[in-house]
Steps between C-alpha positions, in 0.01 A plus 500: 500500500860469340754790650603550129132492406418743754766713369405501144079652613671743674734648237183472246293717721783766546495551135120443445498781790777730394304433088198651652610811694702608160200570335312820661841643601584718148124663604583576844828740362367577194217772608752837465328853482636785280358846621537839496400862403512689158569862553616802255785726578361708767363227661142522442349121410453414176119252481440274198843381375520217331761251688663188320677249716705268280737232590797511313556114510192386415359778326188510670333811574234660762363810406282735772477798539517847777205567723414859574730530761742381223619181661507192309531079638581237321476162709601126465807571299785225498870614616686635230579793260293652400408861251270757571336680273291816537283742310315767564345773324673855416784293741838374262491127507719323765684136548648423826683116611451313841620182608216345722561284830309157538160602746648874492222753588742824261449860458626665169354886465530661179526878355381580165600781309268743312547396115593808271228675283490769255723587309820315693663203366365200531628192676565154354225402713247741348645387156547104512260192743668445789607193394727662223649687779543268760523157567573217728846382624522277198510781188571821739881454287313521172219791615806706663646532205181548319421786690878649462494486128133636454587808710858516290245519159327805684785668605699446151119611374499843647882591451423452044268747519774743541691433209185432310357870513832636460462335202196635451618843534751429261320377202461851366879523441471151293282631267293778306669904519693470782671124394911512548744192451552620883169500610399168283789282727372679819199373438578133349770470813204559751279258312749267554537563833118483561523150328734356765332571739188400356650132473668507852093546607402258268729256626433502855109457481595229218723287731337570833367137644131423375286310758272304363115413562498949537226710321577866346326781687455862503736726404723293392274307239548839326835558576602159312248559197672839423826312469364339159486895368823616611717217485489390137485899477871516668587301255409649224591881584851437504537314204292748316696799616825395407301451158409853529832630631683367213322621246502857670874472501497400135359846412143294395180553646330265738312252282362153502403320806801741687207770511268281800785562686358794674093330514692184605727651800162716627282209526792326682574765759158545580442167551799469718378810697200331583605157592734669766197739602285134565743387735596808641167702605257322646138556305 
């Protein structure tokens, strides 16, 4: 046979050889093993909770779940990040990252904490999906800042009620026997004080980051249908107390639509009081 002909078979087997061996290699590395046990606080195991394995590339996910010795294995997973999600109940939801070797047998234990009940304050968790909450690498910006601005509406949520039953407490010096030109700007100047605040809330839970494809739930399905009482109600007690507050100070008596002022502003508050009870006590 020709030398160069010779030559030429030879280098087509090497690649018709080095073709074939490429193919089962990816399934020799690609058979890693995520394991490990799911335990509470003091260490006792926790059986039944619900494990999800997702890849944060791909977005693939495994789910399993804890024996009764509380140990969980998830098999045949490709090398890679990946986020682990668990849930267990009367146990606060956890997410944890790992970055998986190729053909990696890898142990990742896990605590859970006891989730809050009665009467405490509830988590986010307890009040929003997880995936409101949390997210993959991709939106974590958007559902940090989420999460920061939703507890920022609680917080500014709690701190009106203060001025808002000081107001409250006032009301008897804005009107009837006891009414002064004293006591009527006492109370108008902690109505307006009340209403600040009130819209500092309101703005927070208005601009806080909506993720979409998420359902409603719970407490806060109430907590949201409330605000369609005392919002437009907000609105309208100001407006009609300064109504009433002139006329007061003209020497005239309350009249016109300046008299729901007081119906108007009870409604309001109590509607207020119980959107922040909804998202405060857990029921």
């Amino acid at each position: 046979m020709n030398p160069k002909a010779s030559r030429l078979f030879f280098g087509v087997g090497i690649l018709v050889l080095v073709f074939l061996l490429s193919g089962p290699l990816p399934e020799q590395v690609a058979g890693s093993t995520l394991s490990g046990t799911i335990t509470d606080t003091l260490g006792a195991v926790i059986p039944d909770a619900k494990i999800s394995v997702k890849n944060v590339a791909t977005g693939r996910s495994v789910e399993t779940q804890s024996n009764s010795a509380g140990i969980y294995s998830v098999t045949n997973l490709a090398a890679g990040d990946y986020e682990i999600s668990i849930l267990a109940d009367g146990f606060s939801a956890k997410v944890a990252k790992v970055t998986i070797a190729a053909g990696s047998a890898q142990t990742m234990n896990q605590t859970l904490a006891v989730s809050s009940s009665g009467g405490t304050a509830p988590t986010l968790g307890d009040l929003f999906p997880p995936d409101q909450s949390q997210g993959n690498a991709q939106d974590q910006a958007r559902l940090d800042r989420r999460a920061h601005m939703l507890k920022m509406h609680q917080r500014f949520g709690l701190i009106t009620l203060a001025p808002m039953i000081a107001t409250i407490a006032a009301s008897g010096l804005a009107s009837g026997r006891n009414s002064t030109a004293t006591g009527r700007d006492i109370h108008g100047g902690l109505g307006a004080v009340t209403a600040d605040l009130y819209f500092m809330t309101a703005y927070y839970a208005i601009r806080a980051p909506r993720v979409p494809g998420t359902a409603t739930r719970g407490q806060i399905r109430l907590h949201k249908t409330l605000a369609w009482i005392h919002g437009p109600g907000m609105i309208l007690t100001p407006i009609l107390g300064a109504m009433a507050y002139s006329q007061e100070n003209n020497g005239e008596k309350v009249h016109g639509i300046a008299k729901a002022h007081s119906a108007v502003a009870t409604v309001t508050y109590v509607a207020f009081g119980l959107a922040v009870a909804s998202v405060t006590i857990r029921f």
